[in-house]
C-alpha positions as CSV (number, residue, x, y, z in Angstrom):
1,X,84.4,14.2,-16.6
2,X,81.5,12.8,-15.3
3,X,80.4,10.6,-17.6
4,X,83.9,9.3,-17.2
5,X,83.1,8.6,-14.0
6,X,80.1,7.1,-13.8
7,X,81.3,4.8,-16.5
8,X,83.8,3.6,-14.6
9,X,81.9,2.8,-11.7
10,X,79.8,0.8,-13.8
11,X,82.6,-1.7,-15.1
12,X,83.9,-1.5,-11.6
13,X,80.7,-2.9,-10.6
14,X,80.0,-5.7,-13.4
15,X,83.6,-6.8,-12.7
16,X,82.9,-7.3,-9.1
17,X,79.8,-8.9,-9.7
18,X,81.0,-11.6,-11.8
19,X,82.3,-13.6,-8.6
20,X,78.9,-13.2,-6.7
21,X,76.8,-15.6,-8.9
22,X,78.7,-18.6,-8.6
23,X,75.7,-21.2,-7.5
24,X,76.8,-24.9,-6.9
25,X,74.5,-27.6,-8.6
26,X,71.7,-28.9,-7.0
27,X,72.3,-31.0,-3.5
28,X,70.3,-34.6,-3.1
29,X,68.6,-34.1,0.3
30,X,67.9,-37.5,3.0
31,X,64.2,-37.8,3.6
32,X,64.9,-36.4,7.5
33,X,66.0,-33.5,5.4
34,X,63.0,-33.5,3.1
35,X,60.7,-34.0,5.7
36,X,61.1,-30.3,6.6
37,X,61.0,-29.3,3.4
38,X,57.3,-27.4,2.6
39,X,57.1,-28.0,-1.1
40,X,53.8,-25.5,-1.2
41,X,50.0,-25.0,0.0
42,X,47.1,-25.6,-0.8
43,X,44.7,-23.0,-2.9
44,X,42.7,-22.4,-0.4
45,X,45.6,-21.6,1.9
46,X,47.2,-19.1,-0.7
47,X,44.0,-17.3,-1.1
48,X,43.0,-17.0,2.3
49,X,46.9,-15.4,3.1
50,X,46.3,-13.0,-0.2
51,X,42.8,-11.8,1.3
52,X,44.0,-11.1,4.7
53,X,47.2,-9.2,3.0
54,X,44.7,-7.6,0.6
55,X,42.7,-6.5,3.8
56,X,45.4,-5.0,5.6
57,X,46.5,-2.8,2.6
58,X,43.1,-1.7,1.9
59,X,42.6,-0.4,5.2
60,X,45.9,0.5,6.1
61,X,45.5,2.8,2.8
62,X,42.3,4.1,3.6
63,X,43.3,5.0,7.4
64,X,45.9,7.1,6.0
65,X,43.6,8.7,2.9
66,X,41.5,9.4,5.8
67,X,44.2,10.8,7.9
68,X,45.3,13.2,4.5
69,X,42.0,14.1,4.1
70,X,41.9,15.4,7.3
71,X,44.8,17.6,7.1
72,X,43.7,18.8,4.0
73,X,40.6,19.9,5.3
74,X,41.7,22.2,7.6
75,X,43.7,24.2,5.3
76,X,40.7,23.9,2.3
77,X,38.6,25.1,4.8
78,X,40.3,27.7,6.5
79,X,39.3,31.3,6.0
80,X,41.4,34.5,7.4
């Protein structure tokens, strides 16, 4: 019975999803348009942004290692 089920929720799904990708063809932009258009960066621009992200996960993972260590302590530690 529930295998039943959870096959028919799966062709009820793919059926509905059918109608969702329907993308148009590509759309010749004016040059107002384009000029707001940022086509990409530089190297030095994509590194920079993927140290500073890089920084903030590293020590956004360490303070809460830290933190875990911390609260594991007290119980490792802890004698009755």
């Amino acid at each position: 019975m529930g295998g039943k089920v959870v096959g028919l929720v799966a062709a009820a799904a793919l059926l509905v999803s059918v109608g969702i990708a329907n993308a148009k063809g590509p759309v010749k932009l004016a040059d107002v348009q384009l000029d707001k258009v940022t086509a990409g960066a530089s190297a030095s621009d994509v590194n920079a942004a993927a140290t500073q992200q890089l920084n903030s996960l590293l020590a956004a993972n360490t303070l809460q290692l830290n933190n875990q260590l911390k609260f594991f302590n007290v119980f490792y530690t802890f004698t009755p």
